[in-house]
N, C-alpha and C positions, 0 to 999 in steps of 0.2 A: 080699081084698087084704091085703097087709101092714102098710099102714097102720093097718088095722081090725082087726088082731091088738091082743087086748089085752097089751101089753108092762108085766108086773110088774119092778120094781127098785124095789133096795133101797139107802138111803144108806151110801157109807161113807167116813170121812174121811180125808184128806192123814196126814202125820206133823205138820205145822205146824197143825192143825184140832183144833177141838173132839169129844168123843166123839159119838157118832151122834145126831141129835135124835131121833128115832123111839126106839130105846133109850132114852136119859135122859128121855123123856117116862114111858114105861112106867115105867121106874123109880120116877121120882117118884110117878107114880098107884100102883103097889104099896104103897111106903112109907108112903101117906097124906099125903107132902108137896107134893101139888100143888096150887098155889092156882089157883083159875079165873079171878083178876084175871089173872093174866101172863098168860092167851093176848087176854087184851084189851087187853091192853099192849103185848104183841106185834106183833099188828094194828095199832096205832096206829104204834107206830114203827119198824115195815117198811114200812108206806104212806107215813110220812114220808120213809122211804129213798128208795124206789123214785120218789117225787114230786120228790127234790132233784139225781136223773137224769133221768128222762125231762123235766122242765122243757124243757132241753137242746134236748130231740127238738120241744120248742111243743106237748107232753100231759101226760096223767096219768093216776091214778088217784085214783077214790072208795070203792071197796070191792074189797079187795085177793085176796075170792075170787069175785067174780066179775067184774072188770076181765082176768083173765089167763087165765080158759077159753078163747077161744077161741084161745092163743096168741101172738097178732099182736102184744101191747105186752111180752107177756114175753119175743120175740126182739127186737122194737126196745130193751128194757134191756138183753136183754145186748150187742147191740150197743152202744149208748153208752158202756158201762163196761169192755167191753174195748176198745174201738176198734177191729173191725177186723166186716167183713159177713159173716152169716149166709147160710145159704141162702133162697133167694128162698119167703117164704110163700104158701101156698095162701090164697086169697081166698075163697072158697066160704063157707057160711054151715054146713053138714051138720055133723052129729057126727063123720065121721071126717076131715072137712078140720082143726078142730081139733084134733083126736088128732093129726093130720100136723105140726100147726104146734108142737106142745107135744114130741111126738119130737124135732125139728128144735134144739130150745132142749136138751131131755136132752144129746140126743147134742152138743152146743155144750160143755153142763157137762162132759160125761165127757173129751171133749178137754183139757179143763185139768186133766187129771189127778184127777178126781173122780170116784170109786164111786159110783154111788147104787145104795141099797139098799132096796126097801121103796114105795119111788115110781113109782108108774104116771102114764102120760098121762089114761088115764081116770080117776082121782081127782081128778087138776086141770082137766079139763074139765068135774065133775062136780060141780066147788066145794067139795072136803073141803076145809076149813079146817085142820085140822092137818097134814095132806098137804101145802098151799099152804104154809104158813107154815114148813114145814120143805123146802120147795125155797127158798125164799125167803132163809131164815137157811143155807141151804149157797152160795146167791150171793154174802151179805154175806161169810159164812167166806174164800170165793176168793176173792174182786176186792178185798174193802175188810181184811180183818185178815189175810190168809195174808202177805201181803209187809212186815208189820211184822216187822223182824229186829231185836234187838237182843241183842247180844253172843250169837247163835249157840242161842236160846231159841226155842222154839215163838212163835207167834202170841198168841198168851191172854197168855202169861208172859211176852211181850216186849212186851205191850200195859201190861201190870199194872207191870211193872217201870222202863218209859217212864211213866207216873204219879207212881209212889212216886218218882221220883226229881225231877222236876219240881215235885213238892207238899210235898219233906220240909224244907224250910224253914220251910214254914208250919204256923201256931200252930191247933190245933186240927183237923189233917188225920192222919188215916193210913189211908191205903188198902191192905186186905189183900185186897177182891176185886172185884167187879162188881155187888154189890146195896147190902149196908146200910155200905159204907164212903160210900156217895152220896148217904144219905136226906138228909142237913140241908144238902145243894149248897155246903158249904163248898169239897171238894173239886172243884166245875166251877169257881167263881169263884177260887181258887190254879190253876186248867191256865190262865185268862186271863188272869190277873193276871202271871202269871212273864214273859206273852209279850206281853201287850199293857197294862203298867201305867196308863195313859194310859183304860183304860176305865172303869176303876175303882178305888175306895179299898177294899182288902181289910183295912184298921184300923178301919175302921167298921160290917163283918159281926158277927155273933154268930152262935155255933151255936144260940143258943134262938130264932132264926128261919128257922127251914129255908124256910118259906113263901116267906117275902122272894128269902131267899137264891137258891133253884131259878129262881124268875120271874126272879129280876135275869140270871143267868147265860143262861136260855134267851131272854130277848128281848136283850141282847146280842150273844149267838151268832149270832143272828135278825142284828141289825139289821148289826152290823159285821163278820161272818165270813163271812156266806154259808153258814151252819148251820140249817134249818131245825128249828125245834118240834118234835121226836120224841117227845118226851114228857110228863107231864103235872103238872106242881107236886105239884096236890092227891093222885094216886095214887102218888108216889113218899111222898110222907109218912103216907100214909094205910094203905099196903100193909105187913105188917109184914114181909114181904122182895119186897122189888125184880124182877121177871123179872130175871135175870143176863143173855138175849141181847138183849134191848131196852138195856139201861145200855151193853153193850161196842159195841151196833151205834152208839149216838152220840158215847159217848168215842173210837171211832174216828174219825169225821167232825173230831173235836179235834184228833186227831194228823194227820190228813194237811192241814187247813186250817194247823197251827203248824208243819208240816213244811218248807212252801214258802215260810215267812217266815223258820222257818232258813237254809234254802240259803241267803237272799238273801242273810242277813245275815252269812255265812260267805264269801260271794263281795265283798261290800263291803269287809267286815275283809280280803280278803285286797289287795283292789286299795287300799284306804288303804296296808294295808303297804309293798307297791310303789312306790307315788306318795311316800309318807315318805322312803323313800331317798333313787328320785331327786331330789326335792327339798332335798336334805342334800349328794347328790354335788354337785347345781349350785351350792350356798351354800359349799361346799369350791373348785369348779372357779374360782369367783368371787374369793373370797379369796386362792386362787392368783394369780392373773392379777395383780391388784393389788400382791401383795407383791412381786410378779417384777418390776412394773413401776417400784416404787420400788425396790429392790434394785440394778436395771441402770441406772435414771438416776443413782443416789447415785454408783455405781461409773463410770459415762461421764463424770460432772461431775471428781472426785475424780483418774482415772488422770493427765490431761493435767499436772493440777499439779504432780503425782509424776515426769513424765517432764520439768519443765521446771528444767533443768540451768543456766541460764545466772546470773550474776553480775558485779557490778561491781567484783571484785577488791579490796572489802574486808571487813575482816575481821566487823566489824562487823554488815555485810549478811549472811555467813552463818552469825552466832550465832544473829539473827533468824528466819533459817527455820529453822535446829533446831528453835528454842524450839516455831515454830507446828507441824513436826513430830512433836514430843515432845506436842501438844496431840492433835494427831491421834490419836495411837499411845493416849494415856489417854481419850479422850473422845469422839469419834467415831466411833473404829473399834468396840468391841465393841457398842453397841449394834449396828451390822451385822451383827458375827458370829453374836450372840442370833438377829437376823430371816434370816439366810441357814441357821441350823438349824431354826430353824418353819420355813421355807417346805420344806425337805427333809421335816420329819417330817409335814408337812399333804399333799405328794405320797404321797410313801407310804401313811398313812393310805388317801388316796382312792381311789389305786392299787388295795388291797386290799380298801378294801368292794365298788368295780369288781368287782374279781374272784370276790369272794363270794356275788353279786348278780347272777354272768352278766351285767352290762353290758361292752361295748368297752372296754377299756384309756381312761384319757383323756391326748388328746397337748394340751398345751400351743400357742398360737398361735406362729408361725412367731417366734425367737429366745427365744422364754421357755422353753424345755427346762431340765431340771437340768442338761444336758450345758451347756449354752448358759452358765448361771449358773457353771457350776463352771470355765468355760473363762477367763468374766469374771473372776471371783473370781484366780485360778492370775495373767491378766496383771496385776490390783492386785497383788500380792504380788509378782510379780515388779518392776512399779514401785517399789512400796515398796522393798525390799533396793536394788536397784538408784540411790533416791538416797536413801538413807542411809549408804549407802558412797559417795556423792560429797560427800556434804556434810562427813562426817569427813575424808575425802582432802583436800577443798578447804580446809577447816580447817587441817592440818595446812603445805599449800601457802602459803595465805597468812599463818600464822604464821613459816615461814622465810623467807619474803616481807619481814617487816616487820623478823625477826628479820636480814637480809642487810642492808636498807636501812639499819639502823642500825649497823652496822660499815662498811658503803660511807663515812656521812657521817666516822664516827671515822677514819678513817684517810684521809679527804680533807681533813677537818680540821688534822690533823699535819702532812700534806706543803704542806699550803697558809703554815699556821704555817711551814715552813721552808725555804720559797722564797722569802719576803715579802724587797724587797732586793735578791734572789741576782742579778735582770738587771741591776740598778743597779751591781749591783760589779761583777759582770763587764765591765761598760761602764765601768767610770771606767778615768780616763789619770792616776790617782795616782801611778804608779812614774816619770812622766817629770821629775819634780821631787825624787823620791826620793834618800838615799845609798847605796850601795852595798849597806850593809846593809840598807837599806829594799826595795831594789831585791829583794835576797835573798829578805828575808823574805818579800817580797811573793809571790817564785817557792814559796816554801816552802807560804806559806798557798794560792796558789792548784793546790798539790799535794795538799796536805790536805782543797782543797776539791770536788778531784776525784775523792779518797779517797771523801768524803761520798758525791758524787753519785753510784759506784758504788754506795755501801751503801744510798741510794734506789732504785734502779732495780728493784729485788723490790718495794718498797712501790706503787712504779707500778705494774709489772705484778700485783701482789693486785686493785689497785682497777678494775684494765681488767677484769682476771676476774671481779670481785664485778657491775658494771657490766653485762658479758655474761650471768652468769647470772641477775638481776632481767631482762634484755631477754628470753630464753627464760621464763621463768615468768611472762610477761604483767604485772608488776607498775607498777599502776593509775598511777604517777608515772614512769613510765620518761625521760620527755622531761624531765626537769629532769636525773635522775640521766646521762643520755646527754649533754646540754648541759656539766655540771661536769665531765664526765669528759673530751669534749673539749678543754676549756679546761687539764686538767692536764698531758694529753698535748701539744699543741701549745707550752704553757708548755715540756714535758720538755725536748724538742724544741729548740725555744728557747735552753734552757741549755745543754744541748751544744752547739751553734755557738758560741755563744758563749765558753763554757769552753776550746773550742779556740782559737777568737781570740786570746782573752786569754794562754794560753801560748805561743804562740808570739811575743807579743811579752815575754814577759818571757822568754824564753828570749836575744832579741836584745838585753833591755839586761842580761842576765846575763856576759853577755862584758863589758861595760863594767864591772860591779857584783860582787865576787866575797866580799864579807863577808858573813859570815852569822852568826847569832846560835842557837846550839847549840841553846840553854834556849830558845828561844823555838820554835825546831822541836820538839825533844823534847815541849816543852808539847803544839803541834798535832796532834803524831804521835799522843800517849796522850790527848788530849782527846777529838780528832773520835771515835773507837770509843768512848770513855767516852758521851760524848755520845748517837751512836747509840743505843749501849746503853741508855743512861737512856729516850728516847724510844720505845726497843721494848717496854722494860719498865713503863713507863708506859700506853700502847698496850695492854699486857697485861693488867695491872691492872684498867684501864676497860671492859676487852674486853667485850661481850652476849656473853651462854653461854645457850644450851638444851638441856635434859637430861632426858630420862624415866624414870629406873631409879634407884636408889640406888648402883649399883658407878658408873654414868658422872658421877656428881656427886663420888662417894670418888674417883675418877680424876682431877678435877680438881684434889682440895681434897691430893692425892698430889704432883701438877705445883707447886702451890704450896708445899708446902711443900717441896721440891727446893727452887724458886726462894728461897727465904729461906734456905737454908743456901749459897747464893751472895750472902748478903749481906755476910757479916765480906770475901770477899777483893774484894767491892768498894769496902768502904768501904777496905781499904789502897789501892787502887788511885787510888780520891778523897783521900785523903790526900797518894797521892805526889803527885800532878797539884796539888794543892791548891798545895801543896811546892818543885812548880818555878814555878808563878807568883809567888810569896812572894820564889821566891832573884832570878826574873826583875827582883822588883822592889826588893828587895835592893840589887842590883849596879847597877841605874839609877840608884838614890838616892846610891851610892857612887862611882861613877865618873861620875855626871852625865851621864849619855848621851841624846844627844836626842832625844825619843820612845822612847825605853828599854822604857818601860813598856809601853807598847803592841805588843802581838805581831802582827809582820808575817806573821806566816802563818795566822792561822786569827780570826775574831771573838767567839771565846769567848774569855774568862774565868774564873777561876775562881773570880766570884761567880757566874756563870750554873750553872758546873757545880755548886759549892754548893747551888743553889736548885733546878736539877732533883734535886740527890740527895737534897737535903730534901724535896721531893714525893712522890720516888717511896717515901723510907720513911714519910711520912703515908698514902700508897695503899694500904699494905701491910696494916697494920686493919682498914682498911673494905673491902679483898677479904676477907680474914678472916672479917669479919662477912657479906658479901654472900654468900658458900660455906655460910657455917653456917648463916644462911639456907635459904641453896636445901636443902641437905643436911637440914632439917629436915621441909621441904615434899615431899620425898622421902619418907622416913620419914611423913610421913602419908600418902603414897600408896601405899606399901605395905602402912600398917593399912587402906587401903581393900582394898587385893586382897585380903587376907585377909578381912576383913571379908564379903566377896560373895563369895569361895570357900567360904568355910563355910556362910555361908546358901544359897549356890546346892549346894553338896554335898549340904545336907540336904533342898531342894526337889525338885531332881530323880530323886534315888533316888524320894522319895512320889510323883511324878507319874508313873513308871516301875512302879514297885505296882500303883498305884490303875489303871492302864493295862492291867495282869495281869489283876488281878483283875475288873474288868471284861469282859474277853474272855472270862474263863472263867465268867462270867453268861451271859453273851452266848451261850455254846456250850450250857447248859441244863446244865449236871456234876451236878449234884442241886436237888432240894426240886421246889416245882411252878412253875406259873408264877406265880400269885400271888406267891411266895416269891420268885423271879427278880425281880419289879419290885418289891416294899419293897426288897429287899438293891440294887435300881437307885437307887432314892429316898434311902437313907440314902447312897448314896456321893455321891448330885447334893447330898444338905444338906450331903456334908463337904468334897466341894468347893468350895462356896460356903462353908463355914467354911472352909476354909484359905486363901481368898481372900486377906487380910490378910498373910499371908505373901509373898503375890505382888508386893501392892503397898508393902511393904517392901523387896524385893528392888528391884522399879522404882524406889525412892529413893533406894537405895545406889546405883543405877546410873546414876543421875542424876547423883550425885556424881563419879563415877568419871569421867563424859564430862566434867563441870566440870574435875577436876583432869586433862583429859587423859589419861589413862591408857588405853593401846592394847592391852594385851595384860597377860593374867595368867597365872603360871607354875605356880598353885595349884590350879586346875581349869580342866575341858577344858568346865564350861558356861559358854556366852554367855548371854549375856539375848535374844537372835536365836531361839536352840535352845530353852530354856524356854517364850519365850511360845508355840513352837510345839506344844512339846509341853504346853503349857495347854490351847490352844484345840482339839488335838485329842483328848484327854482330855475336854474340854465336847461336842466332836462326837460322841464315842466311848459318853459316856453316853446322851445325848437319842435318838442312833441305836439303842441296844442298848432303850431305856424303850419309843421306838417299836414296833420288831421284836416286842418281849413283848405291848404291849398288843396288837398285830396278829393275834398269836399267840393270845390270849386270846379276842379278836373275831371268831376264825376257829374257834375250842373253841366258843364260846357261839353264833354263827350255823350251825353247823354241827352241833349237837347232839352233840358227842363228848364221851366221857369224858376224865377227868385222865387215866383207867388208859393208853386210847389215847391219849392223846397224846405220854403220858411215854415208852407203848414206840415211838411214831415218833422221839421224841427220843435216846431209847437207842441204838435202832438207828443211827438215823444220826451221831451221836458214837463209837459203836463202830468205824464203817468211816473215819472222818475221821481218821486215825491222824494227821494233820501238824497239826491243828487249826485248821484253813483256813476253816471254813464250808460246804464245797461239797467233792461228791464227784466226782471222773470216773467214766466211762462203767461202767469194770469195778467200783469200787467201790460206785456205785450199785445194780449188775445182785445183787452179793453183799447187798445192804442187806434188797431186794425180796425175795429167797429166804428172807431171815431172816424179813421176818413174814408169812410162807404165799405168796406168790404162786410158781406150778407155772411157770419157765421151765427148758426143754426145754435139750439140750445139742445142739442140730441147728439145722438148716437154720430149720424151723418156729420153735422157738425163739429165735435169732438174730432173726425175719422180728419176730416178736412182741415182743421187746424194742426195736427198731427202732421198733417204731411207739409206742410209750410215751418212749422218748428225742425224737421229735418232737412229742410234749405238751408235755414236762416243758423242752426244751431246742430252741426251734425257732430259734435263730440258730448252729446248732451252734456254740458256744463247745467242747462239750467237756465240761463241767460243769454240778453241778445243786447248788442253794443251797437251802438250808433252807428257806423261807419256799414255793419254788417245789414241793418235795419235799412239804412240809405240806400245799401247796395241792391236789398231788396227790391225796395219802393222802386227804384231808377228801373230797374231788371221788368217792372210791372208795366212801367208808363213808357215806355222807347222799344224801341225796337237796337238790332246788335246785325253786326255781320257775321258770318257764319261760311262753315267751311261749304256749304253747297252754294252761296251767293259766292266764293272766291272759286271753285270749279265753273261755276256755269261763264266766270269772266276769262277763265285763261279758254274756254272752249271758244268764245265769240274772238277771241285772239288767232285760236287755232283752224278759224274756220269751219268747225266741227267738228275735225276729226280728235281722235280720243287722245293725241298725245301732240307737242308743241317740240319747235327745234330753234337751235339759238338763233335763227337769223328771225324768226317771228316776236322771239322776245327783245334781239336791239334792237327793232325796228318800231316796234310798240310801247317800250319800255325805256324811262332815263336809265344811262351806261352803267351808273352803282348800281343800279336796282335791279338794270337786268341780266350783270356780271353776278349778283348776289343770286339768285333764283337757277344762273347755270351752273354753278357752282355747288349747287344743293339740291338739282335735281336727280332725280337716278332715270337711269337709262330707261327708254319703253321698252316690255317685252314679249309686244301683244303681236302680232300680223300683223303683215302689208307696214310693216315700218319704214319709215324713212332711215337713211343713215344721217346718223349723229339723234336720232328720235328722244326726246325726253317727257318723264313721267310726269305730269303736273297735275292729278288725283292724289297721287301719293303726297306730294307735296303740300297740297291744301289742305288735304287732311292733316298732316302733321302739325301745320301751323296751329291749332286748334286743338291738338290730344296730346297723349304722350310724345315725348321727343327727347332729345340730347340739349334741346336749345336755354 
């Protein structure tokens, strides 16, 4: 039978394996360095191998060459150790049943790619003990040391070099190989020590007790590793060199029990890192909410009062809301504008770790958008303008308001002054008792006096106009001004009837009465106009004037001084009139005439005209003074416009700069990005030093609304156009500091180079020719070419480009912005963690099976992170569950797609 052919082979090893035990044995016996301990040592710690599997199986072994003659436990080990079934063994008890059963296990070994050379079945049925122990140590070689890899090393050298590096911190360790680097067990107590501090105090070893040291490390290994005793204190120290394959067969057992406490502890570190984040994006998403939420009520409370236009039409009331406006404008408002730039630069931010992080975009609860805030924001500003140009308007309305009211009274005052009477004399029946010439005069004066009453009938009709135009301008007392004003008109009124009355009767006793007194008419003739005139000039004099400019006050103080070179031929004209009262009275005195003196045509005299012309040249000083006055208050408002034209000249060129030079931060033109955000940080410190410039200009212009002053001809800035271009100068920076750090956040989570990032920055400035921020479609597709990617000039290529503009640009705008470009490029050159790299960590957590329970996650996980995770798992609901079982698929995937978070 074939079975009962004796089959000779010989060992020979992998490339990952040791040289042949059969040769290095020879070897050493040639040499003379073969010690007869190590094959006792051997035996002892292949049996402890082979015992720390087969356990497994509920066997073992006691004596390692005759436990595995007949076969049957030496295929039940390789079964356990590789996991997977042998051929079914012969039962039989015979010599060649075992032969059968020991073939069965050869041909197992040679399948894993292992020669054997030199080894027959009948040696291991036959109990050679060097035979046995070198089939033995070719098991350990493949199942337990072939699959240590480390950095592309053999087995041996990647075992030895996984030590050295594990133990090269510690004091008093160097391991160069697998015998006398381990006599004084400093070295097993540093492989524990690194990995399981907690078991021991490696400060309280000595190398001058190897004894201690060996025992402490093997009954540790024993009791908390699930390492069993392979070797033996007293013969590691007593041997003057160590068997080499007994030391590596247990130092292995080290690295695959510290292997699987790696993984864990690589799969914990990576799922804290995950839970870190989103724990950061939710403390961000939070902060949002809240800021948006006071943000939109400050701005809901605030618009109504801005849009609340009405007044009581004086003037008073709306110096008042200036003032509170003006309080608004310094006090109120920028602290908003501060928190309406954090809450933009904390979207953003969040935006971007989102996206860095593979989480969903995060949308904001229904009206708290940035679009939402930015829409709010746009109608306050629009409120705002909207009454601050009413309340100047209204200002200015109820200044001419008051400035009307008070020339209505002046000149109702006059005419009221010189009616006072007028119906009384028109009513008397004096001329019926009268002579002739009385009768006369009488006709005379009441010609004269109708003279007059034409030359009032402008002064009425002013006052009906002035009267009408307070009644259109809403002015707050209309019904008094409407009440005098009827009373004057109905008076007018009045007097004409009258006035006609009366001449026609004196016209009837004029037939009767035909003397008449020259001088006394001549008087009434050149008095009544004199007279007038004194009163218009007068009138004049007194007149309220408002004026805003310096040429319209020199206009006035122009008018005036005309008027006083019309005063020498007044005063001849007061002289002559003076002159005929004088002869009038003259001639009475001389001729005795009865009532002589008394001029029957007109009620003036020429003490009255006297005392008006004496008025009017004392009024003519104190207009003088009143022009010089104003004319001076002028001239200080002029050095105001100056004043604020040159400071605003000089602000808003710097704010127009500083606005430059910022954008071109902002486009990345040189240095790195580090370099980008100080060069951001020095212009945020010097805007905030030039601060004081601002709120000096606000002071001036505080002034400026004090003195009224509407308009300056010296520059084209307002104080409207500044603060705008302050605030968004503040916008401009905080937005550009954000974008950089984002930019930065996206270099360092991303593991890219400066070099890379400066040539995405390059490139994409190079194709930005308008210096826009964003490239279109064709500019883009040139960008891509420039740093290597192969787009075709076809159909293919078109298809291919197509689908990279729907990443990069999926609301087809058209365009593709920097940050999104970046996002790209980053997305191209790194790699990301993902919801299947966070399931396959909580599985190495969970041992494998499909679902995890809270004592797996405190025990692997820091207390926040792993309270955070029980808290947000949902229950398992699969078979064979544990109680308290939770879902951790469901959970990794959510971190990654839709969710509540």
């Amino acid at each position: 039978m074939a079975v009962m052919e004796s089959r000779v082979t010989t060992i020979s090893y992998s490339q990952n394996s040791t040289d042949g035990y059969m040769e290095q044995e020879e070897e050493w016996e040639r040499e003379g360095l073969l010690d007869p301990a190590w094959e006792k040592q051997q035996r002892k710690t292949f049996t402890a191998w082979c015992n720390s599997h087969l356990r497994k199986a509920n066997t073992s072994i006691d004596n390692i060459e005759e436990d595995f003659r007949n076969g049957l436990k030496l295929m039940l080990l390789l079964e356990v150790i590789s996991g997977e079934t042998l051929a079914k063994p012969d039962r039989g008890k015979m010599r060649f049943h075992k032969i059968a059963n020991v073939n069965k296990a050869l041909d197992f070994i040679a399948s894993k790619g292992v020669k054997l050379v030199s080894i027959g079945a009948e040696e291991i049925v036959d109990g050679n003990t060097k035979m046995t122990l070198g089939l033995i140590w070719t098991i350990i070689l493949r199942f337990a040391i072939q699959d240590i890899s480390v950095e592309e090393m053999t087995a041996k050298e990647g075992l030895l070099l996984w030590c050295q590096r594990k133990t090269a911190p510690y004091k008093n360790v160097n391991v160069q190989n697998f015998h006398l680097s381990w006599k004084d067990g400093l070295a097993f107590c540093a492989l524990i020590h690194r990995h399981r501090p907690d078991l021991l105090d490696y400060s309280k070893l000595s190398k001058d007790n190897p004894l201690e040291n060996l025992n402490l490390a093997f009954d540790i290994a024993e009791k908390h590793l699930n390492i069993p005793r392979m070797l033996d204190a007293e013969e590691m120290v007593n041997m003057v060199k160590p068997d080499e394959r007994a030391v590596m067969t247990y130092v292995s057992c080290y690295y695959h029990a510290f292997q699987g406490a790696q993984q864990a502890e690589t799969a914990a570190n990576r799922i804290c890192k995950v839970l870190k984040v989103n724990q950061e994006n939710e403390r961000l998403m939070e902060e949002y909410e809240r800021l948006a939420s006071d943000l939109l009520e400050w701005i809901r409370r605030t618009t109504p009062w801005l849009e609340n236009k009405t007044t009581d039409n004086k003037l008073s009331t709306v110096q008042k809301k200036l003032e509170e406006f003006r309080a608004y404008r310094r006090v109120h408002k920028p602290p908003r504008v501060e928190q309406k730039a954090k809450l933009e630069t904390n979207f953003n931010t969040l935006q971007t770790k989102l996206r860095l992080s593979n989480r969903p975009a995060y949308i904001p609860t229904e009206g708290k958008m940035v679009s939402d805030i930015a829409n709010a924001w746009k109608g306050l500003e629009f409120a705002e303008k909207g009454f601050e140009e009413w309340l100047l308007s209204e200002m200015m309305r109820l200044e001419r308001l008051d400035h009307l009211a008070q020339k209505f009274k002046n000149k109702a005052d006059t005419h009221e002054d010189w009616t006072k009477g007028k119906e009384n004399m028109l009513q008397s029946q004096d001329f019926r008792n009268c002579r002739l010439n009385e009768v006369k005069a009488l006709k005379k004066k009441h010609e004269a006096f109708e003279s007059d009453l034409a030359a009032h009938q402008d002064r009425v009709e002013q006052i009906a106009a002035i009267a009408q135009e307070l009644n259109s301008l809403n002015y707050h007392d209309s019904t008094t001004v409407n009440a005098r004003c009827k009373r004057i008109c109905d008076q007018w009124d009045r007097l004409g009837t009258l006035s006609q009355k009366r001449s026609a009767a004196l016209e009837e006793a004029e037939r009767v009465l035909e003397k008449i007194d020259t001088l006394h008419l001549e008087f009434a003739k050149r008095a009544a106009p004199f007279n007038n005139w004194l009163d218009g000039a007068r009138e004049d004099l007194v007149d309220v004037f408002i004026v805003h400019t310096v040429e319209e006050i020199q206009g006035l103080v122009e008018a005036h001084d005309q008027f006083k070179q019309t005063l020498g031929e007044a005063d001849k004209e007061h002289s002559a009139i003076v002159s005929l009262s004088q002869e009038v009275q003259s001639i009475a005195t001389q001729y005795q005439i009865p009532g002589g003196i008394e001029n029957p045509y007109t009620t003036l005299t020429g003490h009255d005209i006297t005392t008006k012309w004496s008025e009017v040249k004392q009024l003519v000083p104190k207009r003088d003074q009143t022009l010089q006055t104003e004319h001076m208050r002028q001239q200080r408002n002029e050095g105001l416009r100056r004043k604020f034209a040159e400071k605003a000249n000089g602000v808003g060129p710097w704010i127009e700069q500083q606005m430059d030079a910022v954008a071109a931060i902002g486009m990345g033109m040189s240095g790195t990005l580090e370099d980008s955000l100080s060069k951001l940080r020095q212009y945020e410190q010097a805007v905030n030093q030039y601060r004081p410039h601002m709120d000096e200009l606000e002071k001036i212009h505080q002034e400026v609304q004090e003195g009224m002053i509407f308009e300056n001809r010296y520059t084209h800035y307002t104080m409207e156009t500044l603060r705008v271009g302050w605030e968004q100068l503040m916008t401009s920076i905080h937005r550009n500091i954000n974008e950089v750090e984002n930019q930065i956040l996206t270099r360092d989570s991303k593991g890219i180079t400066n070099e890379q990032l400066n040539e995405f920055r390059v490139s994409f400035n190079h194709f930005d020719k308008n210096r826009t921020a964003r490239l279109n479609d064709h500019e883009f597709r040139s960008c891509l070419v420039s740093l290597g990617y192969s787009i075709r000039n076809d159909k293919q290529g078109d298809s291919d480009f197509r689908r990279i503009m729907n990443i990069v640009d999926p609301n087809n705008t058209g365009f593709v912005a920097f940050d999104t470009f970046l996002d790209f490029m980053t997305r191209e050159s790194t790699d990301t963690d993902t919801a299947e790299q966070i399931i396959d960590s909580f599985r190495i957590l969970a041992s494998d099976k499909p679902y995890i329970t809270a004592d797996d996650l405190r025990r692997e996980l820091p207390p926040d992170q792993a309270e955070y995770c029980i808290q947000r798992m949902a229950p398992y609901k699969g078979p064979n569950a544990a109680p308290g079982a939770l879902d951790y698929m469901s959970f990794s995937t959510a971190l990654y797609g839709e969710s509540d978070l």
